[in-house]
C-alpha positions in Angstrom: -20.3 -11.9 -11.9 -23.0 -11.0 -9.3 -23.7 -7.8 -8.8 -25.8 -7.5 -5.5 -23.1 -5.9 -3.6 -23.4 -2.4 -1.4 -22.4 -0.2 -4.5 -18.8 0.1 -5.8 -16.7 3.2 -6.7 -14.9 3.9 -10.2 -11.0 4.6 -9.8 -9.9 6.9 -12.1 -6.7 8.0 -11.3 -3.2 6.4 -9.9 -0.1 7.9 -8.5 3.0 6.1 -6.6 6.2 6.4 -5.3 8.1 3.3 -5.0 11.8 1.6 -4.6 10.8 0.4 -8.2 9.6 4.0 -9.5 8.2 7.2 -8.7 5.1 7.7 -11.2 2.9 4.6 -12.0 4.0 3.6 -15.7 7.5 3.2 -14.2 6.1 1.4 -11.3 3.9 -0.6 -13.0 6.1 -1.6 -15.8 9.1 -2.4 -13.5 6.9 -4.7 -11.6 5.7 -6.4 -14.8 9.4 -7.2 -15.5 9.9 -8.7 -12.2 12.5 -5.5 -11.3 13.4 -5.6 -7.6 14.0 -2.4 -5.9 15.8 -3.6 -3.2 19.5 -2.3 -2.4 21.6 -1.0 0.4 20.6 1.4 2.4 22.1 4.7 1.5 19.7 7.2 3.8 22.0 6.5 7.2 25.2 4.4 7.7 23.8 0.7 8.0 27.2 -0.9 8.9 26.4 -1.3 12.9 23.4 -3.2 11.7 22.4 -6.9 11.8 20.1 -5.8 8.1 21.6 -3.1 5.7 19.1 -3.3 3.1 15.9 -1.3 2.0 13.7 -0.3 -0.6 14.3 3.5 -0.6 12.6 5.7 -3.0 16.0 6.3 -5.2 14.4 8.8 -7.9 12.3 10.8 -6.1 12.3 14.3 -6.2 9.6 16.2 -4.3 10.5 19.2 -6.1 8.6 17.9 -9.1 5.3 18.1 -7.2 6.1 20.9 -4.9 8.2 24.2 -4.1 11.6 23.8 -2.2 9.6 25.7 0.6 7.0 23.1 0.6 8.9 20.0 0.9 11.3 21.8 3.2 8.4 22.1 5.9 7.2 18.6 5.2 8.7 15.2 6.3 9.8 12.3 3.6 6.8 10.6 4.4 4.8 13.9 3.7 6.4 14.8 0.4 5.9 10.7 -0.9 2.5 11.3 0.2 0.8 14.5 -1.4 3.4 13.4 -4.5 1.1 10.3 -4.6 -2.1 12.6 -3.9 -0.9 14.8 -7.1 -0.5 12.6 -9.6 -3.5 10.5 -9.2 -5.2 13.8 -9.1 -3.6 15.0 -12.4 -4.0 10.9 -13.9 -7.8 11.6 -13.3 -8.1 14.9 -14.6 -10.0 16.1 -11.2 -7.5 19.4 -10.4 -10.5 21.9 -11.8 -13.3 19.9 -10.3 -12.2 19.9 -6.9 -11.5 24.2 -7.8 -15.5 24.4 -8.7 -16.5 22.0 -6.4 -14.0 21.5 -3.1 -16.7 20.8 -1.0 -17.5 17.4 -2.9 -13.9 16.5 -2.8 -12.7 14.1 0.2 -9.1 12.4 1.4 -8.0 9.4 3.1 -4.3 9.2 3.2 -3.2 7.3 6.2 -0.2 6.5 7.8 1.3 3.4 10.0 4.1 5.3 11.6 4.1 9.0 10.3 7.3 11.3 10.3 10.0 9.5 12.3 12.8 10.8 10.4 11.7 14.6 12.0 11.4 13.1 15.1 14.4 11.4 15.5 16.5 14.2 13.7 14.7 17.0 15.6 15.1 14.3 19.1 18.9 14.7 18.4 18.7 18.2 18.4 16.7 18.2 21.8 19.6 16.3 23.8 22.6 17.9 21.9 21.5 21.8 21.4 18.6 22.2 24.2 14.3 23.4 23.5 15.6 26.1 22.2 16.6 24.5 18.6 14.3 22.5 18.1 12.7 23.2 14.8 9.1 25.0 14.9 7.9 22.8 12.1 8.3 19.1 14.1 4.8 18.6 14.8 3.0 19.7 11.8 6.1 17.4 10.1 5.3 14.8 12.5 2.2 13.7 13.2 0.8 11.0 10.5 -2.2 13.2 9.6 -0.6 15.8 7.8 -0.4 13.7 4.2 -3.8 14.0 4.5 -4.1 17.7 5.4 -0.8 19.2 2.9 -2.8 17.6 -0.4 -5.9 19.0 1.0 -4.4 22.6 1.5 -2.2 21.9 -2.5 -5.4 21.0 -4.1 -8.1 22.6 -2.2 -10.2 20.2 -1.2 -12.6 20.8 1.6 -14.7 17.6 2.0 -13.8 14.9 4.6 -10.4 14.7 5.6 -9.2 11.1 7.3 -5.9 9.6 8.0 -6.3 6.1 8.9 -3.4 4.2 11.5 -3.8 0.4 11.0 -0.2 -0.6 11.0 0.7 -2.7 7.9 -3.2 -2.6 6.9 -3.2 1.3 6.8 -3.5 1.1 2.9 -6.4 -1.2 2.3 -8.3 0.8 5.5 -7.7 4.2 3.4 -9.5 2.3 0.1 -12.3 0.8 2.0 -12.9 4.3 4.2 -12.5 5.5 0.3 -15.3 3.7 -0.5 -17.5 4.3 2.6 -17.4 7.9 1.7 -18.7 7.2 -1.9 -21.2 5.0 -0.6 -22.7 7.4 1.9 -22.8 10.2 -0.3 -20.1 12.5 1.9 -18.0 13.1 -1.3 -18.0 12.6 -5.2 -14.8 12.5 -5.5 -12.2 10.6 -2.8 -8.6 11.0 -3.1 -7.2 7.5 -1.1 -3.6 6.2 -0.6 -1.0 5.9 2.6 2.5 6.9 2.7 5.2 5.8 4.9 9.1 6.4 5.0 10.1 4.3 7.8 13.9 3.7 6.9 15.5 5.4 9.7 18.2 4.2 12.2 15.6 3.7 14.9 13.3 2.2 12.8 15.9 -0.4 11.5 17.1 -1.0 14.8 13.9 -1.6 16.4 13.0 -4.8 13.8 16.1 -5.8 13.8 15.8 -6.0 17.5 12.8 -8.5 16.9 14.2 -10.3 14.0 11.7 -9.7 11.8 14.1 -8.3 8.6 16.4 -10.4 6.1 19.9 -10.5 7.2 20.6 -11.0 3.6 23.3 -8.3 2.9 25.1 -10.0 0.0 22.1 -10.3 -2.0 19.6 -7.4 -1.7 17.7 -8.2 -5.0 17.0 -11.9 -3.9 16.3 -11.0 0.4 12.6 -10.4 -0.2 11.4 -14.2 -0.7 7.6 -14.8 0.1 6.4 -18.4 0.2 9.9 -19.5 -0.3 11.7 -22.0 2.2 14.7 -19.6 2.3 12.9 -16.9 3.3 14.0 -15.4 6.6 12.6 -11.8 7.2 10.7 -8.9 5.6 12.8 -6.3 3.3 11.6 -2.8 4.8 10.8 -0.2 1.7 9.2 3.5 1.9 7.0 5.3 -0.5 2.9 6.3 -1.4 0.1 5.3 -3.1 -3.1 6.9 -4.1 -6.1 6.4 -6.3 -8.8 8.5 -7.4 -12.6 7.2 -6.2 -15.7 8.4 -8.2 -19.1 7.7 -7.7 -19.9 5.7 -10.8 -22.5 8.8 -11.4 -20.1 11.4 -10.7 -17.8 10.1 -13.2 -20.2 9.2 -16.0 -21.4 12.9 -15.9 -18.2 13.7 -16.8 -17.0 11.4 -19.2 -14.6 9.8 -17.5 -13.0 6.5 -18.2 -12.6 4.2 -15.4 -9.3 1.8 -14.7 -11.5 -0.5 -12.3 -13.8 -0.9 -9.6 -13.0 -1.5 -5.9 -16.3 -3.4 -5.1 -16.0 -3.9 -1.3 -14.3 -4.7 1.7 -13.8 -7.0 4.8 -12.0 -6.0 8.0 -11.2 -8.9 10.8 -9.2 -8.8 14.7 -7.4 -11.5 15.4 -7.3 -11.2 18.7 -4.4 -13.2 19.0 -0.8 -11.7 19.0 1.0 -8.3 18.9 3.0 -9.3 15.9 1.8 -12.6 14.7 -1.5 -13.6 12.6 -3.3 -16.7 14.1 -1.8 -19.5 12.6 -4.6 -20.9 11.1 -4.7 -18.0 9.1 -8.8 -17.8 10.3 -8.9 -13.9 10.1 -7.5 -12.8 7.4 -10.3 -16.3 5.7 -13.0 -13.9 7.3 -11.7 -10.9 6.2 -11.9 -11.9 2.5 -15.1 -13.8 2.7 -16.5 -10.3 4.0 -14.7 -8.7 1.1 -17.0 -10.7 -1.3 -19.9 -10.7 0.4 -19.6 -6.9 0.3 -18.5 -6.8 -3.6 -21.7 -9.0 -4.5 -19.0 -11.2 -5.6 -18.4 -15.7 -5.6 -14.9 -16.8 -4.9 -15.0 -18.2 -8.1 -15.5 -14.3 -9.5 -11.5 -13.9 -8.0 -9.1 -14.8 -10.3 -6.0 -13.1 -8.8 -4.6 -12.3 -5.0 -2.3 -9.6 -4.5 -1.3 -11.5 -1.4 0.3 -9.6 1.9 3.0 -12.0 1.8 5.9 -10.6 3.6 8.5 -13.1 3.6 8.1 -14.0 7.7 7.8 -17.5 8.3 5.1 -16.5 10.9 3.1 -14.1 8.0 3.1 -16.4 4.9 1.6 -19.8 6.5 -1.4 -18.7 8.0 -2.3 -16.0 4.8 -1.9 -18.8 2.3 -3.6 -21.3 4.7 -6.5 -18.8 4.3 -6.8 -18.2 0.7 -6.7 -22.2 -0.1 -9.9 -22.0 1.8 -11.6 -19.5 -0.1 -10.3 -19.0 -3.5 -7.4 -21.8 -3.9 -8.2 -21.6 -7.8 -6.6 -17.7 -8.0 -3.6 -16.5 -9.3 -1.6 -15.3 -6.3 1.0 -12.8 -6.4 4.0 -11.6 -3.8 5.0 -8.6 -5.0 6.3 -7.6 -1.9 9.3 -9.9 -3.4 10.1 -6.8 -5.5 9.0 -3.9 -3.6 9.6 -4.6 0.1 7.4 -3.9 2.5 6.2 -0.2 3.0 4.0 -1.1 5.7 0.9 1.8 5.4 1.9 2.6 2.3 2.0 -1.2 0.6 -2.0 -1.8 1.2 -2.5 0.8 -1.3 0.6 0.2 -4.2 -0.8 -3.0 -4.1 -4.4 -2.2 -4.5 -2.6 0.0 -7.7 -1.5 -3.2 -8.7 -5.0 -4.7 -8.8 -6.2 -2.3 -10.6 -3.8 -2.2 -13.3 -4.0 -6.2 -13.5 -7.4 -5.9 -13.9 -7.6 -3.5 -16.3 -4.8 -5.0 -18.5 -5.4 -8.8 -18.1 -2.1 -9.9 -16.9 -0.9 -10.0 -12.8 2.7 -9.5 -11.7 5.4 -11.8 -11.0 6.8 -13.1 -7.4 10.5 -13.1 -7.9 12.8 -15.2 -5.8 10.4 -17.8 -5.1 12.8 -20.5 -5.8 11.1 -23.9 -3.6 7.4 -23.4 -1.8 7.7 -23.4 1.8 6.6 -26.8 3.9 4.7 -24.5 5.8 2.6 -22.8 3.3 0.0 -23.9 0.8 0.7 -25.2 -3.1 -1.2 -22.3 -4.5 -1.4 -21.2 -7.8 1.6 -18.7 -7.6 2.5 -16.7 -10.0 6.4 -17.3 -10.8 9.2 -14.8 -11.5 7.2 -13.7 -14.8 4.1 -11.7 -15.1 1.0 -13.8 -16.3 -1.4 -12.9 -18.6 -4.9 -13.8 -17.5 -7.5 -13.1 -20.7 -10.6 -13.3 -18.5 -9.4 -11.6 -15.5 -12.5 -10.1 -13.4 -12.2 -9.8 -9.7 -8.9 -9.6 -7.4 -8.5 -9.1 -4.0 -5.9 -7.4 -2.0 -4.6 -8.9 1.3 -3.5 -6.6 3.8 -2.4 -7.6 7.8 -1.1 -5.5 10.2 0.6 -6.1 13.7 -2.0 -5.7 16.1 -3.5 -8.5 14.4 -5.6 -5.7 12.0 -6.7 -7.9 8.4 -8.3 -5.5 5.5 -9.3 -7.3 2.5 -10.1 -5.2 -0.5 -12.4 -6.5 -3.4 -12.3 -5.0 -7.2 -14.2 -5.8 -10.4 -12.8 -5.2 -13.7 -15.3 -2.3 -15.6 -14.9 -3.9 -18.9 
């Protein structure tokens, strides 16, 4: 594998919160048996709605990462978040280092939408009980930063603080700005994920208003269909990801063993439509030929896609349009087909996933992928089991957001 890329950063911790898992051996090893966390929804009453199914975050409690007063004052999104933040902290064994050193210490967690469910609850408040109730904590509960700035304040980290807003591509844009910091010297040490907790009754309303969600009730576990000709709609899900970054200097010095590499990064417009990719798929091609040319990597070095794949018959064309282009030889995953799609927050589970496929030679399963599409590609998908792949070294992470935003995230294995 070439190796004349702009300089890579170690990852050497994980944390999640998913629909399959809070805690990344239960979310890795639910996604290796092609689990689906798909169900009803049980957060609000779905029964006025056209879609009544979600990924929610069933066994999470933010009380295992944080005082009662703590997550009181924070929103869902918030507690998923620094939950995330704290675990791929502890995974990495960093806690002490960023106590001796805070200043060395950065974070990127990002957010596509922020704390709706506080601003809808606190909205209803407003119009029924007047100013005067609202609660004193709705903007610091709100506003999509504050991920970001609540693990900073847990751990005590005082180096860069970012939260990017990219939409659905809000978790690859925290890895890559991740990376940047690395690269630039601005940190040691970068904490990066994204966190969302979208299912709300506004939320909900709002794509089902566009028809972008399954309307398959009766089956939850098979509604999240990428490259499938049955698909009709995206599965909306909630929850965090977060992985430590090292400098490969910074973590040698202390003996640290690295899970893999994220290499580089491409980012693309496509200048095109609100909520649609260009059909040709000719973004989100750039965005991963960037990503290699960043990593010092060939196409031929990628041997797996974590693809975006959300199950929209105007997502899944143009994406695997693209990758036949550029790496048609890869094994590509969906595993949005057991997840749903956490919009900020998936760019980063998924990048988890990368890692972890990297590091243990086998990629995850697409469930419900039942017939290929006409409309997209004969790739090499990777059916409803987990494949082992002994010579895994490179994968790629797809990531597109409305807006027409494409982040394509490169990692090496370190083995």
């Amino acid at each position: 594998m070439s190796s004349t890329g702009n300089g890579h950063a170690l990852i050497t911790g994980l944390g999640a919160v998913t629909p399959l898992g809070s805690g990344v051996e239960n979310f890795w090893d639910a996604a290796l048996h092609g689990k689906s966390g798909i169900g009803e929804i049980t957060l609000f009453d779905p029964s006025p709605y056209p879609s009544r199914i979600a990924g929610e975050c069933r066994d999470f409690d933010p009380t295992d990462y944080m005082s009662r007063k703590e997550a009181r004052r924070m929103d869902r999104y918030g507690q998923f978040g620094v939950a995330a933040g704290i675990e791929a902290a502890q995974h990495a064994g960093i806690v002490d280092i960023v106590r001796r050193r805070p200043e060395r210490v950065a974070i990127v967690i990002g957010s596509g939408i922020g704390g709706i469910s506080t601003w809808e609850r606190e909205y209803r408040v407003l119009h029924e009980r007047g100013p005067g109730r609202v609660s004193p904590f709705l903007i610091t509960m709100m506003v999509p930063n504050m991920a970001a700035g609540q693990l900073a304040i847990m751990l005590g980290a005082t180096g860069p603080t970012q939260c990017p807003v990219l939409a659905c591509a809000t978790g690859g844009e925290a890895i890559a700005e991740g990376l940047e910091l690395i690269r630039r010297g601005d940190a040691d040490v970068v904490i990066a994920g994204s966190s969302e907790a979208p299912i709300t009754p506004l939320s909900m309303a709002g794509f089902c208003a566009i028809r972008a969600v399954s309307r398959r009730n009766e089956e939850p576990h098979r509604a999240s269909r990428p490259f499938d000709a049955g698909r009709d709609g995206f599965v909306m899900s909630e929850g965090a990801g977060a992985m430590v970054l090292e400098s490969p200097e910074h973590a040698e010095r202390r003996g640290a063993e690295p899970i893999a590499a994220v290499a580089g990064y491409g980012r693309t417009t496509d200048a095109y439509h609100v909520t649609a990719p260009d059909e040709q798929g000719r973004g989100v091609e750039r965005a991963i030929r960037l990503a290699l040319e960043d990593a010092g990597m060939s196409p031929e070095d990628v041997g797996h896609v974590n693809a975006h794949a959300t199950a929209t018959p105007t997502g899944d064309g143009p994406e695997t349009r693209a990758i036949a282009r550029v790496v048609p030889h890869a094994h590509v995953s969906g595993t949005k087909s057991m997840t749903g799609h956490s919009f900020g927050a998936v760019g980063t589970t998924e990048g988890i996933m990368c890692a972890l496929a990297l590091k243990h030679k086998v990629v995850p399963p697409t469930i419900n992928l039942e017939r290929v599409a006409d409309d997209c590609e004969r790739l090499n998908y990777v059916g409803p089991e987990a494949r082992r792949v002994p010579d895994l070294k490179g994968a790629i992470s797809n990531s597109m957001g409305f807006g027409g935003h494409n982040v394509v995230v490169a990692f090496r294995s370190v083995e």
